[in-house]
C-alpha positions as CSV (number, residue, x, y, z in Angstrom):
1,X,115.1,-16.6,42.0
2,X,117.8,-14.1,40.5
3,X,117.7,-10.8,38.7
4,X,116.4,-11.0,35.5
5,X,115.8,-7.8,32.9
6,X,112.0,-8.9,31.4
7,X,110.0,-8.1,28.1
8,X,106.7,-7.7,29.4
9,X,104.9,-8.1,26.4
10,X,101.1,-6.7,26.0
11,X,100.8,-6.6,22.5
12,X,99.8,-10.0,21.2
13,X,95.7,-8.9,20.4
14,X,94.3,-12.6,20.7
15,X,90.8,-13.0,21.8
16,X,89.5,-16.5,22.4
17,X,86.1,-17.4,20.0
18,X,82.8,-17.4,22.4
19,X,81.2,-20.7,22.8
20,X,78.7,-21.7,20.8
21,X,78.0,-25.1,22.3
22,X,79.2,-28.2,24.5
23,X,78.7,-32.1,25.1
24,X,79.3,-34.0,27.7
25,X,80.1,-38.0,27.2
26,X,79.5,-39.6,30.8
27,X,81.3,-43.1,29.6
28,X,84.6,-40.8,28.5
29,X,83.7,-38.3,30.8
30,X,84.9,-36.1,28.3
31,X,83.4,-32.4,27.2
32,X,83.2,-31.4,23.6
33,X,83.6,-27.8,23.1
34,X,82.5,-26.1,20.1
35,X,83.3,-22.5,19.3
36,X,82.2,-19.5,17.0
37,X,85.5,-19.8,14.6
38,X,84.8,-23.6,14.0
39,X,87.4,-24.9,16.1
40,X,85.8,-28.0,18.4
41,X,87.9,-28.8,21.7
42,X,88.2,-31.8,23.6
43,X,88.8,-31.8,27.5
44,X,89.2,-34.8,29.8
45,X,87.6,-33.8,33.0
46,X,88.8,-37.0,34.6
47,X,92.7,-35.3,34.1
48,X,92.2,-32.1,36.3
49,X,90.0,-30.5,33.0
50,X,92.9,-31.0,30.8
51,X,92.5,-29.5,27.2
52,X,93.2,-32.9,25.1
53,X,93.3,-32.0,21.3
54,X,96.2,-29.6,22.3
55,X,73.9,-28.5,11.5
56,X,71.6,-27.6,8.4
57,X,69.9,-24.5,7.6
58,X,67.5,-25.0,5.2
59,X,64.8,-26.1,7.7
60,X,65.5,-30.1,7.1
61,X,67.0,-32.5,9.9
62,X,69.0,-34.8,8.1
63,X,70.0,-38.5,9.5
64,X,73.4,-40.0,9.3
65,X,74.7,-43.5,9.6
66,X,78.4,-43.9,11.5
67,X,80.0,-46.7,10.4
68,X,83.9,-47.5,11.5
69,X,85.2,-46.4,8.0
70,X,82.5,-43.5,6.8
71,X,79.4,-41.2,7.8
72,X,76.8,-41.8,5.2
73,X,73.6,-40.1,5.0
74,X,69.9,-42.1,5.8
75,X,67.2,-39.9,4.8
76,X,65.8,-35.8,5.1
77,X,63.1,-35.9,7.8
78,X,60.0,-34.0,7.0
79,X,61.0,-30.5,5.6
80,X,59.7,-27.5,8.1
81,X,58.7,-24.3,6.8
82,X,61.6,-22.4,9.2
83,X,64.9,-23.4,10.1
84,X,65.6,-25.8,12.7
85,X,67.8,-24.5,15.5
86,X,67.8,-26.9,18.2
87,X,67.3,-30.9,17.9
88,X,67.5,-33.5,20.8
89,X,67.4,-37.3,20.5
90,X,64.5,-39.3,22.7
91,X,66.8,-41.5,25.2
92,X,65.4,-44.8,23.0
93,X,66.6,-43.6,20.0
94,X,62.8,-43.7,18.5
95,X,61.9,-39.9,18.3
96,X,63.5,-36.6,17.4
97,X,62.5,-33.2,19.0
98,X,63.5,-30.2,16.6
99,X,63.4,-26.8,17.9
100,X,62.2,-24.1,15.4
101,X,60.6,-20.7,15.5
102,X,57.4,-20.2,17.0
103,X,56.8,-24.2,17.3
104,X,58.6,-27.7,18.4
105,X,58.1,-31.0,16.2
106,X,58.5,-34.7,17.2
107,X,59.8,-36.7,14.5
108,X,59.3,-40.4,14.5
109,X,62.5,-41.8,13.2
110,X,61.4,-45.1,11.5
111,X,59.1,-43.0,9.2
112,X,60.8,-39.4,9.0
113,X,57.4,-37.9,9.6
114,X,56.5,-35.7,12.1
115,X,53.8,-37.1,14.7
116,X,53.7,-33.8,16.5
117,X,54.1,-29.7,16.3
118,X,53.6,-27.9,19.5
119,X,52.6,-23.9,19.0
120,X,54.8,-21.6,21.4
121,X,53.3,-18.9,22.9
122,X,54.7,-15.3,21.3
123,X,53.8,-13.7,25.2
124,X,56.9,-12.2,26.7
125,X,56.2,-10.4,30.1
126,X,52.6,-9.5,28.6
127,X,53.7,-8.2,25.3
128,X,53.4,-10.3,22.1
129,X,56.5,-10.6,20.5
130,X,57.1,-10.8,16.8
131,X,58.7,-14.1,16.9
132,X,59.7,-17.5,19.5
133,X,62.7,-18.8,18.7
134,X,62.9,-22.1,20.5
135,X,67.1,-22.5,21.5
136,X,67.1,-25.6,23.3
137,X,65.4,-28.9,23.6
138,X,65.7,-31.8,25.7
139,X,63.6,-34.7,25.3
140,X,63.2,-36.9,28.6
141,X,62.6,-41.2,28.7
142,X,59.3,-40.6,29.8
143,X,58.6,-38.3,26.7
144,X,58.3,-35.1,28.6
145,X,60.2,-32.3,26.2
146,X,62.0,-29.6,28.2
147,X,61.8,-26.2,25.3
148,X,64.0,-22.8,26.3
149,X,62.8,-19.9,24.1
150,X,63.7,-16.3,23.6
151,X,60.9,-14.7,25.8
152,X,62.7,-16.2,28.6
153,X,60.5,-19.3,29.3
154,X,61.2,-22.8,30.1
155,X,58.0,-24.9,29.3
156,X,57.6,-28.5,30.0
157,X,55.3,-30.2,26.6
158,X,53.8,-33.8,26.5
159,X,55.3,-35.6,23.6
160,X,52.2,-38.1,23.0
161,X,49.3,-35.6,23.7
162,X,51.1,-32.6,21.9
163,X,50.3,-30.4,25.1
164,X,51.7,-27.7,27.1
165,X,52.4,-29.0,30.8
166,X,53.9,-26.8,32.7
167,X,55.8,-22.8,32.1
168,X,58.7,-21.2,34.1
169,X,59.5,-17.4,33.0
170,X,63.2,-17.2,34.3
171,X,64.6,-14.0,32.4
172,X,63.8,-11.1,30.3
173,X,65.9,-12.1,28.2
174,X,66.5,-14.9,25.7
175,X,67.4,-18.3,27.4
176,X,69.3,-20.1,24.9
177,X,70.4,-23.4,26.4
178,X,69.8,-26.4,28.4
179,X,71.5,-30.0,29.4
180,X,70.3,-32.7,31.6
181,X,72.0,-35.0,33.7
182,X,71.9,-38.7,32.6
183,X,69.6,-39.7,35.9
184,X,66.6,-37.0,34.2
185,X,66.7,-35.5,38.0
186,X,68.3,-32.4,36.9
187,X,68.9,-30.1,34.6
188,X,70.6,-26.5,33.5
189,X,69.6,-23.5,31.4
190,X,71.5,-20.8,30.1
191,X,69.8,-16.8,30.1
192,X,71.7,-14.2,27.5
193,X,71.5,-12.3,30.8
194,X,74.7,-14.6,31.7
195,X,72.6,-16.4,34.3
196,X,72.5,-20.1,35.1
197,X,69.1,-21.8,36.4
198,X,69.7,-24.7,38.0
199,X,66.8,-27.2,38.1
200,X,66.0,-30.2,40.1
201,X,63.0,-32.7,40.3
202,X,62.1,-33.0,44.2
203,X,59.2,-34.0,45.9
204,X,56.1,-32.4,46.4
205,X,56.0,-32.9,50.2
206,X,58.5,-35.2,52.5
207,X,56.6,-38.1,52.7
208,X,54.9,-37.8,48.6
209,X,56.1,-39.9,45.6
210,X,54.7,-37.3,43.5
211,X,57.7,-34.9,42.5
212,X,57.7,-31.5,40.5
213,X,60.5,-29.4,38.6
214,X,62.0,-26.5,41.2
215,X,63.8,-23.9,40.0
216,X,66.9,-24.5,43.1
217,X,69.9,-22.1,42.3
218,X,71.1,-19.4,39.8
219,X,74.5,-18.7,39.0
220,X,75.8,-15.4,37.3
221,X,79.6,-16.5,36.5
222,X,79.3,-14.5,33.0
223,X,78.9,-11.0,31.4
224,X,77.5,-12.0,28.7
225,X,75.2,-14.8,26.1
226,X,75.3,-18.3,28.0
227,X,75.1,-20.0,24.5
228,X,76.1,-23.6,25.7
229,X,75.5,-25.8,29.1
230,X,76.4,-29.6,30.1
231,X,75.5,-31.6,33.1
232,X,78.2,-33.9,33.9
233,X,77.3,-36.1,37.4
234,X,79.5,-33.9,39.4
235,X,79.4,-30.3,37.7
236,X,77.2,-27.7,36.0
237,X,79.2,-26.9,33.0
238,X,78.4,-23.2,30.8
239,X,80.1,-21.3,28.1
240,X,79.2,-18.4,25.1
241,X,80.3,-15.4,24.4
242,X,82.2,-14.1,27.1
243,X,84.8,-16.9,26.0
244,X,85.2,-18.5,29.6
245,X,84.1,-22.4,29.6
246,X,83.0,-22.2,33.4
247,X,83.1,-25.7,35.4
248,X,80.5,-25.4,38.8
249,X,80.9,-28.2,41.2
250,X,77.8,-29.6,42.4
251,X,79.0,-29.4,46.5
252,X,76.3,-32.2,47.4
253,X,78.1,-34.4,44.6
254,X,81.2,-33.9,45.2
255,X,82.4,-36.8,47.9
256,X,86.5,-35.9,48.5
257,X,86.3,-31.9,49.2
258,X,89.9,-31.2,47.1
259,X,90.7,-29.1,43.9
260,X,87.8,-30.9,41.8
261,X,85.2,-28.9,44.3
262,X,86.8,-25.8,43.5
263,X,85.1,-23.7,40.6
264,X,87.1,-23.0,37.8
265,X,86.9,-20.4,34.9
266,X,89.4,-21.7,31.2
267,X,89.5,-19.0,29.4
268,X,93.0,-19.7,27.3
269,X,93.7,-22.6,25.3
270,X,95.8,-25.5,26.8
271,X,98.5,-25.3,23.8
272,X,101.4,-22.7,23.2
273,X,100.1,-20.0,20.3
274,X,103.5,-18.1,20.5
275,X,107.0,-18.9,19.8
276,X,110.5,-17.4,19.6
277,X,113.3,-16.6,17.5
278,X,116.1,-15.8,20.6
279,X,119.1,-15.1,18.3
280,X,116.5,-12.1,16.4
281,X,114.6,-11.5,19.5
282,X,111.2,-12.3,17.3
283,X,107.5,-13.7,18.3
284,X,105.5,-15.3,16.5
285,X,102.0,-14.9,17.6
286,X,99.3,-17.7,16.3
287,X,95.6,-16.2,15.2
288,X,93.0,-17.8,13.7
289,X,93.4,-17.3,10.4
290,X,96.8,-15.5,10.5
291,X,100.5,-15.0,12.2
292,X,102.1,-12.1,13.4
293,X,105.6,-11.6,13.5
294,X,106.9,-9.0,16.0
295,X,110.7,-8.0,17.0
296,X,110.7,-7.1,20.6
297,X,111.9,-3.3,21.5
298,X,114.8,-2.6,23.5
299,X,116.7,-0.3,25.9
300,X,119.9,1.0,27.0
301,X,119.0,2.4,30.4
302,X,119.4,0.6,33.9
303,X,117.7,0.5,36.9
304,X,117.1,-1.1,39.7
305,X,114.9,-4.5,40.7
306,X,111.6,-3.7,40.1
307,X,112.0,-0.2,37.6
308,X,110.4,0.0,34.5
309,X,112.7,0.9,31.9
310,X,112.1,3.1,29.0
311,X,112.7,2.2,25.3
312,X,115.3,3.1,23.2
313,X,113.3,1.3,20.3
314,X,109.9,0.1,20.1
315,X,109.1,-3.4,19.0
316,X,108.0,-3.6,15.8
317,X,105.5,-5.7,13.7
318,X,107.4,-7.1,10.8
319,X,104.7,-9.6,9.4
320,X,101.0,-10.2,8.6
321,X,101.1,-13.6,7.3
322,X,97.1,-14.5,6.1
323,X,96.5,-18.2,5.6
324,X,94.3,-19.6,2.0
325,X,91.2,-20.5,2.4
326,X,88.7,-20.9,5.5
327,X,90.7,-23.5,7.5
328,X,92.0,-22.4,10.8
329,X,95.8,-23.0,12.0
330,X,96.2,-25.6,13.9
331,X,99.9,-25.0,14.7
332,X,102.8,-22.9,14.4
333,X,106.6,-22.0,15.1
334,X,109.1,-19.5,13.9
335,X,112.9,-21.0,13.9
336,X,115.4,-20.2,16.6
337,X,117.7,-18.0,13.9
338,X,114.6,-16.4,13.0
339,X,114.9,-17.5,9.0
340,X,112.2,-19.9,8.8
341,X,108.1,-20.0,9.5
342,X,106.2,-23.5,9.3
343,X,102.4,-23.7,10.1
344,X,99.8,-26.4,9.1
345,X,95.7,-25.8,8.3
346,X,93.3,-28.6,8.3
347,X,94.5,-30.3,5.4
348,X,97.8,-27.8,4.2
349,X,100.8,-27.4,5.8
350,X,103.0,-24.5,4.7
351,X,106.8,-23.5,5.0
352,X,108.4,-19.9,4.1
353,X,111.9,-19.1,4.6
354,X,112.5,-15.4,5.7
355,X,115.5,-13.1,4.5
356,X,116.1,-10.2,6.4
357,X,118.2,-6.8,4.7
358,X,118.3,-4.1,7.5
359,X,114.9,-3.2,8.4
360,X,113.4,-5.3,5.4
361,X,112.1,-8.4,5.4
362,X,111.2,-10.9,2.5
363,X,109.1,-13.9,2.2
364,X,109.6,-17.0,0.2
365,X,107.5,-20.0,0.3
366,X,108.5,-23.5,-0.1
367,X,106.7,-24.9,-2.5
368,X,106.1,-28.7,-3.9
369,X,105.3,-30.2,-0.1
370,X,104.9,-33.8,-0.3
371,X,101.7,-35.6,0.1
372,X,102.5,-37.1,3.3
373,X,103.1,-33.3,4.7
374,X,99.3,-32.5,3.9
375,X,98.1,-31.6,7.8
376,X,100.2,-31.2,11.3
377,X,99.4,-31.3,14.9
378,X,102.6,-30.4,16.0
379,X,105.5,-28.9,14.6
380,X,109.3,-28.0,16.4
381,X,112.9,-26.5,14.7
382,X,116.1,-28.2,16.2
383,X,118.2,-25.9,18.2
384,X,120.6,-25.2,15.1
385,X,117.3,-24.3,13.0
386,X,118.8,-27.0,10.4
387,X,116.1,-29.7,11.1
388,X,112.0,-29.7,11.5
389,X,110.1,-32.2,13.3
390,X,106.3,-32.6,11.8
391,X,104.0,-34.5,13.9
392,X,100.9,-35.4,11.6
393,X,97.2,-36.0,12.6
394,X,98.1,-39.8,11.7
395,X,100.4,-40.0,14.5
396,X,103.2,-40.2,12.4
397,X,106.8,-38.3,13.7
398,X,108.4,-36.6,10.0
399,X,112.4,-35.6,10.4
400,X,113.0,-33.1,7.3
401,X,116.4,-31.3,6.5
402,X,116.3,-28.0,5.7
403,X,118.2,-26.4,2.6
404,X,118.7,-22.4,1.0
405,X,114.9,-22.5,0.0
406,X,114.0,-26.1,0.2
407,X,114.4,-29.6,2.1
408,X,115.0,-33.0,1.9
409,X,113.0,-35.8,4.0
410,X,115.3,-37.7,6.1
411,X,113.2,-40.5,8.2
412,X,108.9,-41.0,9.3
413,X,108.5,-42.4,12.5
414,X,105.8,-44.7,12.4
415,X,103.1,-44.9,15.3
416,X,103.9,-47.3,17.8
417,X,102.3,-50.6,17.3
418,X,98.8,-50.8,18.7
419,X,98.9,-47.0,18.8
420,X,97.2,-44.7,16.7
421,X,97.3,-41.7,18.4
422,X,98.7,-38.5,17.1
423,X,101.7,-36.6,19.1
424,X,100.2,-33.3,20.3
425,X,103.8,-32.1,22.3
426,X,107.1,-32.3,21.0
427,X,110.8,-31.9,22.6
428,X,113.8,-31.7,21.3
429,X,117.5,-31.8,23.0
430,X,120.0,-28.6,22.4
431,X,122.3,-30.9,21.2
432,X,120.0,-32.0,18.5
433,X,120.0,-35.9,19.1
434,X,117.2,-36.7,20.7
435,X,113.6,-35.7,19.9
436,X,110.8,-36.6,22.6
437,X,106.9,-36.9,21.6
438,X,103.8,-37.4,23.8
439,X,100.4,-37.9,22.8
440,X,97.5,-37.5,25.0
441,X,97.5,-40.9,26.6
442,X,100.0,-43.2,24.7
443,X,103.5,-42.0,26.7
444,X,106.4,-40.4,25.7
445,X,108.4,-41.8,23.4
446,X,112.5,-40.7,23.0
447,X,114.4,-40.7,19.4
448,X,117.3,-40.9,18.4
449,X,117.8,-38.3,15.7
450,X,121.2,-39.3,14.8
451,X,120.4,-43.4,13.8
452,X,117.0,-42.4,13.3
453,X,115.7,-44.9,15.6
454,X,113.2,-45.4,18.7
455,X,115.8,-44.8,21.7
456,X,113.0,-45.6,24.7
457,X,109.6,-45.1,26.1
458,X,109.1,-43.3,29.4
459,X,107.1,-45.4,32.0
460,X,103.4,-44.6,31.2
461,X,101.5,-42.3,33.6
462,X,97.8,-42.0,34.3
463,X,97.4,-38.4,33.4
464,X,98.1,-36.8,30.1
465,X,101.6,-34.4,29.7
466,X,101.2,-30.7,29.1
467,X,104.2,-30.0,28.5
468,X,108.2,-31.3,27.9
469,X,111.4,-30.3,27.1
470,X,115.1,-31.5,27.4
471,X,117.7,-29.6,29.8
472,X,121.3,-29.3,28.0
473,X,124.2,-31.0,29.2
474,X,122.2,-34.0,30.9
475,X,119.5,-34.3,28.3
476,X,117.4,-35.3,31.2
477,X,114.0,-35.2,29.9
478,X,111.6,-33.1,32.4
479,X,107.7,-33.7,31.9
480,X,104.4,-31.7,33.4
481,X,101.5,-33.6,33.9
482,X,97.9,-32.0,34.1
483,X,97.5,-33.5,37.6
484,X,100.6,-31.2,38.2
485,X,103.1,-34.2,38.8
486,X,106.7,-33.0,37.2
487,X,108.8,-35.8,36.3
488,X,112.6,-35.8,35.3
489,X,113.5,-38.5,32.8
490,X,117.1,-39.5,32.0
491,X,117.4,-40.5,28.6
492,X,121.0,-42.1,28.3
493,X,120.4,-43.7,31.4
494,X,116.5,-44.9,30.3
495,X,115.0,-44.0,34.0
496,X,114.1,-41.7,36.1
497,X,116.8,-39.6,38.1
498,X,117.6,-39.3,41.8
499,X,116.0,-36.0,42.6
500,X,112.7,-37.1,40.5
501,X,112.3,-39.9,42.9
502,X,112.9,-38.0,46.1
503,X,110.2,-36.0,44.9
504,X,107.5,-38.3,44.4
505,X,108.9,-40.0,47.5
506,X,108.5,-36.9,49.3
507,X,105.5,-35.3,47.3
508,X,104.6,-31.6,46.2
509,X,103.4,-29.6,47.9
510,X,99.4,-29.7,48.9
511,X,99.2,-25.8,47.3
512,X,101.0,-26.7,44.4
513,X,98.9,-29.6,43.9
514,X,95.6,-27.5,43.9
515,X,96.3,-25.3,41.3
516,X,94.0,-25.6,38.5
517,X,95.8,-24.5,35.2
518,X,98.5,-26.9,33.2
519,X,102.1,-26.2,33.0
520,X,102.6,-25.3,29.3
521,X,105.8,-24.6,29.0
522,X,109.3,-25.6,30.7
523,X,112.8,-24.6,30.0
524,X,116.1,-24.4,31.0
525,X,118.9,-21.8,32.5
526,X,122.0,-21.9,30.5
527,X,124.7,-21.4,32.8
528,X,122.7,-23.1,36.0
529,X,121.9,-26.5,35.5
530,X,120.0,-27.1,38.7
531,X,117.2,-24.7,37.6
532,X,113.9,-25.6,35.6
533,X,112.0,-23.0,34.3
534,X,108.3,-23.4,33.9
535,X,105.0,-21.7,33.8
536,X,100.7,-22.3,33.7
537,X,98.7,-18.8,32.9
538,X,98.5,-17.7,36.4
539,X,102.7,-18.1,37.8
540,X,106.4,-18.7,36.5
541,X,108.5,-20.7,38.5
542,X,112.0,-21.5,38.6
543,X,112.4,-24.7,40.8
544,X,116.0,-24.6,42.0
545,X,117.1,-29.0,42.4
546,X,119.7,-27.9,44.6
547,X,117.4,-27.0,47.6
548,X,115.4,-28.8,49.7
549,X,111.9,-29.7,48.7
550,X,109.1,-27.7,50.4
551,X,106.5,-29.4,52.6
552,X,103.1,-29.2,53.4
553,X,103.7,-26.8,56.3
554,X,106.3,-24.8,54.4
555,X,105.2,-21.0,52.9
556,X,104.9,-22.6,49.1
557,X,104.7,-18.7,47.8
558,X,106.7,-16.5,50.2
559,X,105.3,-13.4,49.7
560,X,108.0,-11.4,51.7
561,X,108.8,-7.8,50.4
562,X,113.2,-7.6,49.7
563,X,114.4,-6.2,52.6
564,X,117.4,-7.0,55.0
565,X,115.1,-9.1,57.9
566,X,113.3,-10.9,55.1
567,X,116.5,-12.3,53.8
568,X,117.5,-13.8,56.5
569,X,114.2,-15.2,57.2
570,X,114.2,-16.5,53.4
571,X,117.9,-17.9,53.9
572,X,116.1,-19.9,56.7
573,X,113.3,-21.0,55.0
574,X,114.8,-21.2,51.7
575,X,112.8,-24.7,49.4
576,X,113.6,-25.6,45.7
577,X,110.4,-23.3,44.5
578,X,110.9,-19.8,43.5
579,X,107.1,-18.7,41.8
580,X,106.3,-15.2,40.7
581,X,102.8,-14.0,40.1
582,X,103.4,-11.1,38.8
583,X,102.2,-11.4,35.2
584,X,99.1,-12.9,34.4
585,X,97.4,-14.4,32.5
586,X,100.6,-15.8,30.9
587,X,100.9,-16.8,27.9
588,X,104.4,-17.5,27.1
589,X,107.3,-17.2,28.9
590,X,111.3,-18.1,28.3
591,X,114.6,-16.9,28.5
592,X,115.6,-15.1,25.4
593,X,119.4,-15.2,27.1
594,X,120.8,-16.0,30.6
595,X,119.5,-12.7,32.1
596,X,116.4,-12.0,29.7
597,X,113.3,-13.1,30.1
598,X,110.4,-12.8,27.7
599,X,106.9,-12.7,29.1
600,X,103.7,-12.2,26.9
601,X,100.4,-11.4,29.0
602,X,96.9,-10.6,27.7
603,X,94.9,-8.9,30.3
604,X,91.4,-10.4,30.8
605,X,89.8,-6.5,30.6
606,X,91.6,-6.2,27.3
607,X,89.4,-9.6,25.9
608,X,86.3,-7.9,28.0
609,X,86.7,-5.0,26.4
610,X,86.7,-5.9,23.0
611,X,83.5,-8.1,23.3
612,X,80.0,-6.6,22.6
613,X,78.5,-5.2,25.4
614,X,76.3,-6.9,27.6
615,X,72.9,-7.2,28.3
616,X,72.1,-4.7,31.1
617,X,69.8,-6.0,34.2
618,X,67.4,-3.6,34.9
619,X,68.0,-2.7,38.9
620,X,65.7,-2.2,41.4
621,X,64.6,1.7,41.5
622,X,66.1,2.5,37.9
């Protein structure tokens, strides 16, 4: 792999929002993620759970009409006297259940009115509480409504009698979610205890047509709130507070036993939130609703492979950069000489350049951004820091100049046609001349910067690219895929190189295949052409195209301590990858120069630890 001297960086302080509720879309099969700071996320679980797109309070339920062009508003059902905190639709489309506290209603649609409101029983483990807040409802075809409720019930209510069926206390705690699966068979709950209840309609006896609601299997895969659950035909799917979206295979599902069996926690976004100025040694780190710039320390003392050197200067935070206004950052990215800072809201996209005098540094903001520069997805500096690439939300590609303090527009790339999809990843060559773009599903698509022009589109792929980059020198174009396929691209040739097609001749390896986080970021060795550099949250690897290509029944990981025997045994069994799981969860990870490596980790105990504490279990004997 070499010697490299790293920056192991722990001081980027980013906790990921809890979950506040999912969807799943069986005809997609996509999940819908939304989360406390407003962001909503989108992941296809059909491409190995890749992240893609990288409610009234005044007691009304209000009914909208979606139209290709607008949303417009219907009507205001009837007005409750409490807010309404959970709503489900009646598979027909005919009725509306609406959770509240202390009582459910059934709206009719056509009318507005409501034809029902069910009491809930205050009773929690014998005790009357003060209040029932009903959390979820689900509202089955053959009008049975499922309610969850804060003194840990889940009760099973006739919609055309107004009655109370059947009750199942599950926790004593608040259980504050549930989803069904599309066949009504099943069905999942969420306890603030961080338990999941797993229901299932079975039959009374082996040889009865009568069937009944069992309470089958609990889960505890979180520390804290289960806020949000989904049923997809395959998995049990649960997220809240603790911040992990948590993905349980249903075993008996499940027909190939491969990597989709496997349970899987996401915890980090599928998108880069940090990037770096190598000529200044700076990191930009993205928040919410604010960047950080930090200069990374450094050290005059040596060691040897494995020391920890001390510090002959700390890093240093230079810059607290707050956006305007509510909307969150969508992107981000410092310049490689460190001078300028570009990030986009919602609807605002803003650029600063930065002048530094010593230790001092100074801010000043472009102003007068053109209309067409109003929101990004995706924004990338050249190599030279002279040019910015802005991919908007409109799938437009933007080429801009940059000046002393301003800019000047040079060329838009128009979506291609029959496309309207916005580029979420963007590349671009250290020579400057070509500029690569993917979007979730339309391709890759190479420019040529210097005609301003579409050079060529790679060969489309069934699974959606988490990350690009191109190597200099060749300006082959290497690409991840989130089934964990790497492809190499050359771009003056328009087609795939040699060694990429011995690969997918040959294949990965089965190990490599498995692994259930995206590549999100690739690079390049300066001075050694046959190495690519790339990493997913849980390993770096440097994949050396001069060596063989492991098999299945090579060691993919070689865990072999440095020591005279084991070289020679490495020399034997020496592939093409070189992984390191040292540092975890990664983040980022690139070469700052050919023997400096940057990595930035944040510990899951440091997000843990920062959270509210939990609800504690009473234990047996306590």
């Amino acid at each position: 792999m070499g010697e490299f001297k790293v920056h192991r960086v722990r001081f980027f302080n980013y906790i990921p929002s809890g979950i506040r509720c999912v969807a799943y879309n069986n005809q997609s099969n996509r999940l819908a993620v939304s989360r406390t700071d407003g962001t909503v996320e989108i992941y296809n679980l059909s491409a190995n759970y890749f992240q893609e797109k990288v409610g009234c309070e005044d007691g009304s339920v209000k009914l909208f009409q979606i139209t290709p062009d607008k949303i417009q508003f219907e009507r205001n059902f009837d007005r409750q006297k409490s807010r309404i905190l959970s709503l489900c639709w009646h598979p027909s489309g005919t009725h509306v259940a609406a959770g509240s506290i202390d009582y459910i209603s059934v709206f009719d649609v056509k009318s507005g009115s409501a034809v029902h409101k069910m009491l809930v029983d205050r009773q929690y483990m014998g005790v009357s509480k003060r209040k029932c807040i009903i959390w979820g409802v689900a509202f089955l075809s053959d009008g049975t409504v499922i309610s969850v409720d804060s003194a840990g019930k889940v009760q099973f209510w006739d919609s055309a009698t107004g009655t109370l069926v059947k009750n199942h206390l599950i926790a004593n705690a608040d259980v504050q979610s549930i989803a069904v699966s599309d066949q009504e068979d099943s069905f999942v709950v969420g306890t603030a205890e961080g338990t999941v209840f797993h229901f299932q309609l079975v039959s009374v006896t082996s040889n009865s047509s009568e069937k009944q609601w069992v309470r089958t299997k609990p889960f505890q895969h979180h520390t804290h709130d289960v806020r949000a659950v989904a049923h997809s035909p395959t998995a049990l799917i649960s997220g809240g507070t603790d911040t992990h979206l948590v993905i349980r295979p249903l075993m008996e599902k499940v027909e190939v036993k491969n990597y989709d069996a496997a349970l899987r926690k996401i915890t980090f976004p599928h998108r880069r939130l940090i990037s770096c100025s190598k000529k200044r040694q700076l990191l930009l780190f993205q928040f919410t609703h604010h960047l950080e710039l930090w200069r990374l320390g450094s050290t005059v003392a040596t060691g040897k492979n494995g020391d920890t050197l001390p510090l002959s200067r700390n890093a240093d935070h230079l810059l607290h950069l707050k956006t305007k206004g509510p909307e969150n950052i969508i992107c981000s990215c410092i310049s490689p000489c460190g001078s300028w800072i570009a990030y986009s809201t919602t609807s605002r996209f803003f650029l600063y350049r930065l002048n530094y005098e010593h230790d001092n540094i100074s801010l000043q903001r472009v102003s007068k951004m053109p209309a067409f520069l109003r929101s990004a997805l995706q924004i990338l500096f050249s190599e030279d820091s002279t040019k910015l690439f802005v991919a908007s939300n409109q799938g437009s590609l933007h080429v801009i100049r940059l000046l002393e303090g301003s800019f000047k527009h040079l060329h838009t790339f128009q979506p291609q046609s029959g496309t309207v999809e916005s580029m979420c990843l963007l590349a671009v060559s250290p020579d400057g001349n070509w500029l690569a773009s993917s979007g979730t599903s339309a391709g890759v698509h190479v420019y040529n910067i210097k005609h301003l022009k579409l050079h060529c589109t790679v060969p489309s792929y069934n699974f959606p690219v988490t990350a690009l980059a191109i190597a200099p020198n060749t300006n082959n174009l290497v690409i991840a895929h989130s089934d964990q396929q790497v492809f190499e691209y050359s771009i003056p040739d328009k087609q795939y190189t040699e060694w990429s097609r011995t690969i997918q001749k040959q294949g990965f390896h089965y190990l490599w295949l498995q692994r259930d986080t995206p590549i999100t970021h690739i690079s390049f060795h300066p001075k050694r052409p046959m190495h690519i550099l790339l990493h997913d949250a849980y390993m770096f690897c440097i994949i050396d195209k001069s060596l063989p290509l492991p098999n299945d029944k090579t060691l993919l990981y070689n865990p072999l301590p440095p020591t005279k025997e084991s070289d020679v045994i490495r020399r034997r069994t020496a592939h093409a990858f070189k992984i390191s799981k040292i540092y975890k969860p990664l983040l980022f990870m690139d070469l700052l120069d050919e023997r400096t490596l940057v990595a930035v980790e944040r510990p899951l105990d440091d997000i843990i630890a920062q959270l509210p504490p939990p609800i504690k279990k009473k234990k047996f004997g306590t």
